[in-house]
C-alpha positions, -999 to +999 in steps of 0.1 A: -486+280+125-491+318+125-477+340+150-510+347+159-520+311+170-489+306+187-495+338+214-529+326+216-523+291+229-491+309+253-522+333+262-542+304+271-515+282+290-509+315+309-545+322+321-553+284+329-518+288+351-526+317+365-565+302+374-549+272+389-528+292+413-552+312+424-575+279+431-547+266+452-544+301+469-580+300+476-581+264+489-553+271+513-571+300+528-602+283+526-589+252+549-573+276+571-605+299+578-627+265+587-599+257+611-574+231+595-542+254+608-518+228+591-532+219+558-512+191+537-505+197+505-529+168+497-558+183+516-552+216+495-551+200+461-580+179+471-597+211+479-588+230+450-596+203+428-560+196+415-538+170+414-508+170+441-484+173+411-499+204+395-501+223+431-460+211+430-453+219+395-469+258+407-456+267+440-426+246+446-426+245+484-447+256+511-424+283+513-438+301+477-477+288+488-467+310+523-459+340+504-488+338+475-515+331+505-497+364+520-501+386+490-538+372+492-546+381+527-531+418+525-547+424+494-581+414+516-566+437+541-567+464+516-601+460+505-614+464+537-592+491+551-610+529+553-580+551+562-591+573+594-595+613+590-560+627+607-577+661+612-601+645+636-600+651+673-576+625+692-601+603+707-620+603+675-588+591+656-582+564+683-617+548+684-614+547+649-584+532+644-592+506+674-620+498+653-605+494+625-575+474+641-604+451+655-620+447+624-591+439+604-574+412+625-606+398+632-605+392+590-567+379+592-574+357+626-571+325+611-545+331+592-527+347+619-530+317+640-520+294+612-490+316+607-477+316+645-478+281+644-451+276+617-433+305+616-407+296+639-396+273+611-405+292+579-390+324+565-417+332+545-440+339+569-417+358+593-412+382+561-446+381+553-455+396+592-432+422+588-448+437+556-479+436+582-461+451+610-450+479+576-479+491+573-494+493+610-462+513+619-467+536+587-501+540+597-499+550+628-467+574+624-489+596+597-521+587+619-505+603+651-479+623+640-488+652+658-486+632+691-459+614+683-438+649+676-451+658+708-434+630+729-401+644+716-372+617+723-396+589+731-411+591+696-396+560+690-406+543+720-439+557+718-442+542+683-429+510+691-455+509+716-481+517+697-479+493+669-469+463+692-499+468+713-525+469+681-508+437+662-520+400+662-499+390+689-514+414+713-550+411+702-545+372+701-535+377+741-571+396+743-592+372+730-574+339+731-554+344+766-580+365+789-609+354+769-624+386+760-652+390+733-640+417+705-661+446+718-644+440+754-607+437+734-614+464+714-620+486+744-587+476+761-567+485+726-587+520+732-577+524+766-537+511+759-536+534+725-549+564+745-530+558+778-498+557+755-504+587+738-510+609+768-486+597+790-459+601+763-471+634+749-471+650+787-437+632+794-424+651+763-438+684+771-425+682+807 
């Protein structure tokens, strides 16, 4: 056989790998989103149309599925992220990150939920909220830098603050704990970012 036909048929074994993966990606999110939180590996091979042994033989645990479905999800993330205009006015830049905050957990929620309910046991997805937690934090420190500079020691604190109060957790306590619709949670993430800011910048300048 020619060198040729040999990289071919690796070629091929690769892509049909690589399209079966993704199916079982796809399916896990898919289950998730329609509100099966705790999917079996036999309801995702179902779904994906695989058999239970090829969704083994390509993520070996839940573990690997945990982190493949969290490349997925922050690669949606990205798709739908518009970075906000730092030159703009501070309430500008805080409605528009608010908004963009909203809209973004709002496309995670499911998986968010999902997540909380087994991370306490998994690994993967305690790694895979920090990567989130990453970028909010780098987001906001470029985002608000000039406030943040401004609050002198509490920079920290202040940044802290800021990112706690504009991930899942706290936006799951708006709409699942008090009820809220996302306009009205959306509005309170306004309100906290902004009373943050100021109270921080004119402790700093005090």
């Amino acid at each position: 056989m020619s060198r040729t036909g040999t990289e071919g048929r690796v070629d091929g074994r690769t892509a049909r790998a690589e399209r079966t993966r993704a199916a079982i990606v796809d399916a896990h999110l898919a289950l998730i989103t329609e509100g099966d939180l705790r999917p079996t590996g036999e309801r995702i091979a179902e779904r994906a149309g695989v058999s239970l042994r090829a969704l083994w033989t390509n993520f070996t645990d839940m573990e690997t599925l945990f982190e493949a479905s969290g490349v997925r999800v922050l690669a949606r993330q990205d798709a739908a992220y518009r970075p906000v205009d730092p030159s703009l006015p501070l309430h500008r830049r805080v409605e528009e990150y608010c908004r963009q905050r909203a809209e973004l957990l709002q496309l995670i929620a499911p998986m968010a939920r999902a997540a909380a309910m087994r991370e306490p046991v998994s690994a993967q997805l305690r790694r895979n909220r920090l990567k989130h937690i990453e970028r909010v934090r780098d987001e906001v420190s470029a985002l608000f830098a000039p406030e943040l500079e401004m609050a002198g020691p509490g920079r920290d604190q202040l940044l802290a603050a800021l990112t706690a109060s504009t991930m899942w957790p706290a936006w799951s306590m708006l709409l699942d704990g008090l009820d809220l619709d996302v306009d009205a949670a959306r509005g309170v993430m306004v309100r906290t970012v902004t009373a943050l800011l100021l109270t921080a910048m004119a402790s700093g300048m005090a």
